[in-house]
C-alpha positions in Angstrom: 0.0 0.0 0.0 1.2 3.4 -0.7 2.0 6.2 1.7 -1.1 8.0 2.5 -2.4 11.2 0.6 -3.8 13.5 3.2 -1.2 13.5 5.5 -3.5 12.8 8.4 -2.9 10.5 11.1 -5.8 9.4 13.8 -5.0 7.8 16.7 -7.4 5.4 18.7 -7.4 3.6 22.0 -9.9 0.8 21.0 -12.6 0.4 18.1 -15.3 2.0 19.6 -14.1 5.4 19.2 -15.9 8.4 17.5 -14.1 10.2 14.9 -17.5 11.5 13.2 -19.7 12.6 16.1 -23.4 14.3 15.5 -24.5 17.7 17.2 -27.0 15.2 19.0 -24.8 11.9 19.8 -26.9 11.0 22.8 -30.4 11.0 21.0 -32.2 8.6 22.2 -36.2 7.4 20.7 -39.4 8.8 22.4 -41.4 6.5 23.9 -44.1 6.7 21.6 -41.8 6.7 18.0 -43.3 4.7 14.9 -41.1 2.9 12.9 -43.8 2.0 10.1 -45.9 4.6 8.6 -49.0 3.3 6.8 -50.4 7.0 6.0 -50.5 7.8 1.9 -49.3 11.3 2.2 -46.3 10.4 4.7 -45.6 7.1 2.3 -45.9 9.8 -1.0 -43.3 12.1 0.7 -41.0 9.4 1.3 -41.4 8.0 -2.5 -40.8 11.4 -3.7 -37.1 11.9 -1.2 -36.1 9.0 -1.8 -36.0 9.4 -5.9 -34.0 12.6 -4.8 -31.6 11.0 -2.7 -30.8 8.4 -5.5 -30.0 11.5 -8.0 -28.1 13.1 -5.3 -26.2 9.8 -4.6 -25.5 9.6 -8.1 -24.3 13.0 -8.8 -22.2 13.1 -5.7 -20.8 9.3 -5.8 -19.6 9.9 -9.6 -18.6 13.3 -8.7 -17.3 13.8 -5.5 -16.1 10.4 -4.0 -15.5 9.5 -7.6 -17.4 5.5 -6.8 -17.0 2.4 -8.8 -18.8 -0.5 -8.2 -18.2 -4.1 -9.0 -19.9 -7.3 -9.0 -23.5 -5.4 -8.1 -25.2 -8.0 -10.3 -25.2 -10.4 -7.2 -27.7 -8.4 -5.6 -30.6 -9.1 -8.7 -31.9 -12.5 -7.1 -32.3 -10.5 -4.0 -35.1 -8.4 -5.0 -37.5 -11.6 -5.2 -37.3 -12.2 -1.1 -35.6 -8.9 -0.1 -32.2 -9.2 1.9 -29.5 -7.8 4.4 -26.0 -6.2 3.2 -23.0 -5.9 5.5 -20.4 -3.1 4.9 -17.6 -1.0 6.2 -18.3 1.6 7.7 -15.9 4.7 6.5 -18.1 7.1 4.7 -19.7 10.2 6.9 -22.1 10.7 3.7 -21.2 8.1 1.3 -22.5 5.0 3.3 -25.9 7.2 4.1 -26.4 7.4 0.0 -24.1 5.4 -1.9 -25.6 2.2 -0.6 -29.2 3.3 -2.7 -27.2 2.8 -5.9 -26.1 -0.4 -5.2 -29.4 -1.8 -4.2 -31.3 -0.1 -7.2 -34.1 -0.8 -8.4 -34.0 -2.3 -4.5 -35.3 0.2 -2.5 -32.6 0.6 0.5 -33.5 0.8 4.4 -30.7 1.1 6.9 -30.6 0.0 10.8 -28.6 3.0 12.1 -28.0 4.3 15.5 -30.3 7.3 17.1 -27.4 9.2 16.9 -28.0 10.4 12.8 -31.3 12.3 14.2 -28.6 14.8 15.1 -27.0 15.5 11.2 -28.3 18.6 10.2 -30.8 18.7 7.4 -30.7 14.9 6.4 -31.2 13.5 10.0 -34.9 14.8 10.3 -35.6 13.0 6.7 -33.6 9.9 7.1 -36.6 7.6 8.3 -38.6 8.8 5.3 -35.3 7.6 3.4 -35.9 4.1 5.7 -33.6 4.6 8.3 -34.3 2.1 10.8 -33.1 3.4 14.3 -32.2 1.0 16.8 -34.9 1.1 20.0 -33.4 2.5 23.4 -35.6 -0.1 25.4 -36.8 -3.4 25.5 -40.7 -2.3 25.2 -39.6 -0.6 21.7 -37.9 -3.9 20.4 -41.4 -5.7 19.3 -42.0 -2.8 17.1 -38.4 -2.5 15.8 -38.6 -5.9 14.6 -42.0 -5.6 12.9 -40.5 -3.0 10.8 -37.8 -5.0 10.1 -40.0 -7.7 8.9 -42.3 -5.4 6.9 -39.4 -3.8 5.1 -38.1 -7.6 4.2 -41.8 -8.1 2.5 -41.5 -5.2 0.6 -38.3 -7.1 -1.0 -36.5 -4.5 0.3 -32.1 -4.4 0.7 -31.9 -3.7 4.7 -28.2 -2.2 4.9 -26.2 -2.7 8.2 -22.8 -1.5 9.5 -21.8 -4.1 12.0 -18.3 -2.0 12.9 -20.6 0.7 14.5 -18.7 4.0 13.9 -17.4 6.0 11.2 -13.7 5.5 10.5 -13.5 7.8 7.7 -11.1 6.5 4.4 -10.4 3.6 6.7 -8.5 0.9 4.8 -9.3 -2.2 7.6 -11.9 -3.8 8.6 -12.6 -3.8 12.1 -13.8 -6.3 14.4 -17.3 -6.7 14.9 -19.8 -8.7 16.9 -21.9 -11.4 15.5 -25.1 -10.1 16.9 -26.2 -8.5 13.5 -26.1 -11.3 11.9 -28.8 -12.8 13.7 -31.3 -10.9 11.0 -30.6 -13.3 8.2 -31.2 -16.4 10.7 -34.4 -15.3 12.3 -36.0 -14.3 8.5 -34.5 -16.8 6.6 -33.4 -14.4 3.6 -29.9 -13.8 1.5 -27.2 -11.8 3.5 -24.6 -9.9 1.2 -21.4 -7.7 1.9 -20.0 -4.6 0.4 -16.3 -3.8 0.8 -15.5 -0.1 0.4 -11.7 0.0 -0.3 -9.1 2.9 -2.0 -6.9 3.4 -4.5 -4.6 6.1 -5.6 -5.7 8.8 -8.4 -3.6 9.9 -11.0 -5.3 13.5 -10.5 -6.4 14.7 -6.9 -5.9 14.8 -3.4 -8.7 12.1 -2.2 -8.4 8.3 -3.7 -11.2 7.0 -5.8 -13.7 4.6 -3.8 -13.9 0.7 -5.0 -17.0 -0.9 -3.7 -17.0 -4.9 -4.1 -20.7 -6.8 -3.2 -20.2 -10.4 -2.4 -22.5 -13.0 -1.9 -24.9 -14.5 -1.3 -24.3 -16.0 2.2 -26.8 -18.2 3.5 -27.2 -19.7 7.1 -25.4 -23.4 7.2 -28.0 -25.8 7.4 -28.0 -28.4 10.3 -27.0 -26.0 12.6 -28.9 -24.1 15.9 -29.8 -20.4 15.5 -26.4 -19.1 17.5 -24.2 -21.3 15.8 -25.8 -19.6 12.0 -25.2 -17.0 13.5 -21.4 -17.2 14.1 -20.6 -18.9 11.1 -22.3 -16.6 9.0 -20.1 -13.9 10.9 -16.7 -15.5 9.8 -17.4 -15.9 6.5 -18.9 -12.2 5.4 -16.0 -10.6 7.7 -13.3 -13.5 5.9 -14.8 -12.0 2.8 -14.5 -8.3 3.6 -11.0 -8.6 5.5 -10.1 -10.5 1.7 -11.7 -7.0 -0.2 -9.8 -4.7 2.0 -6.3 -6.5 0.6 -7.3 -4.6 -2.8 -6.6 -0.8 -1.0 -3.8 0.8 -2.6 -3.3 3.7 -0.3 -4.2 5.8 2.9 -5.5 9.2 2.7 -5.6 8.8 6.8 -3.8 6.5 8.6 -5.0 5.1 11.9 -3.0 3.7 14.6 -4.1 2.4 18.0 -2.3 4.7 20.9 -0.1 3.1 23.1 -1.4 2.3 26.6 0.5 3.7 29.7 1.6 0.5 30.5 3.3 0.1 26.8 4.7 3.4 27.0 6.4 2.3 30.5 7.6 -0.8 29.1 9.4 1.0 26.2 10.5 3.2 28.7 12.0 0.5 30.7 14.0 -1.2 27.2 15.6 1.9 26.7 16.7 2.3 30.6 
């Protein structure tokens, strides 16, 4: 891999740290929130965003972040049962749109964290757009999961980012629990990957963006519901680990900051 492009180094003490935080990064849901809305003029509102968002995402993944994706054809079976699709998450913007391309004509939901409420602009519109927030409580989880169901039986592509937090340009893939991955299990449906990965321009500061969809991954037969679980884990984060072998270079580099008890035990060699 070549030496980064933006000159940037972050540094981070374990992989639950923020390097994109919203102005509201505590949001939580009210107790009363609706995850499915049945009403014709809320449903025509979100028909009519949504077609802007995918020219938006077009526009600004050809323009901006300068996207190429390959192997999207997977994905066609998909829209006969609906289906989940895994990714890396390193995109502040990019992974809110860019995922609506890959999935078209799929229309795209996302599970996402309460958190986006808090982006300015797009967070009051993004569950018209089908974002799918994950419930503060347990009396919220029925209804979470009927949404997720209804969205399924719409054939719908119900994107998840399992690493959590925004990395941005991140060129690893960071461990992740198998908890997500229970989604495919419980509905029985086709789970896919998408790898975002970078490589070097010949013109321009920021690498172009190489998405890769894999798949599709079903649940191993024979096997109880946990054990699905896991194994469907390996293999889509084997897969995307594979994927991120094709970066070519960093525009930031992250490294993981030495504890105090590393920095005394160098401290101690050099003694």
């Amino acid at each position: 891999m070549s030496a980064k492009r933006g000159g940037t180094t972050y540094y981070y003490r374990d992989y639950t740290d923020d390097f994109v935080k919203s102005a509201r990064q505590d949001e939580t849901l009210p107790d009363g929130y609706r995850w499915i809305h049945k009403n014709i003029f809320y449903r025509l509102m979100s028909a009519a965003l949504y077609c802007v968002a995918l020219i938006f995402a077009l526009i600004y993944g050809k323009l901006v972040l300068h996207i190429h994706v390959k192997n999207r054809k997977v994905l066609k079976e998909a829209g006969k049962t609906g289906c989940f699709l895994y990714g890396n998450h390193t995109q502040p913007m990019g992974d809110v749109f860019g995922p609506a391309l890959y999935c078209f004509p799929m229309r795209m939901s996302a599970i996402a964290s309460p958190s986006n409420l808090g982006i300015p602009i797009i967070g009051k519109l993004l569950p018209m757009l089908g974002g799918l927030f994950i419930p503060d409580s347990m009396g919220q989880m029925k209804k979470f999961m009927e949404a997720v169901q209804y969205h399924l039986e719409k054939k719908r592509c119900i994107v998840i980012y399992p690493e959590a937090h925004v990395w941005p340009w991140c060129t690893f893939i960071r461990p992740f629990q198998s908890t997500a991955f229970r989604f495919p299990v419980l509905y029985n449906v086709p789970a896919f990957c998408m790898t975002t990965t970078y490589r070097q321009r010949k013109h321009g500061r920021k690498p172009k963006i190489v998405v890769y969809i894999d798949g599709p991954f079903f649940p191993e037969p024979g096997r109880n519901k946990r054990e699905q679980q896991t194994e469907l884990h390996d293999r889509i984060y084997a897969c995307m680990e594979s994927r991120s072998r094709e970066n070519t270079c960093e525009y930031i580099q992250y490294r993981k900051e030495s504890s105090r008890e590393e920095k005394a035990l160098g401290r101690n060699i050099l003694l």
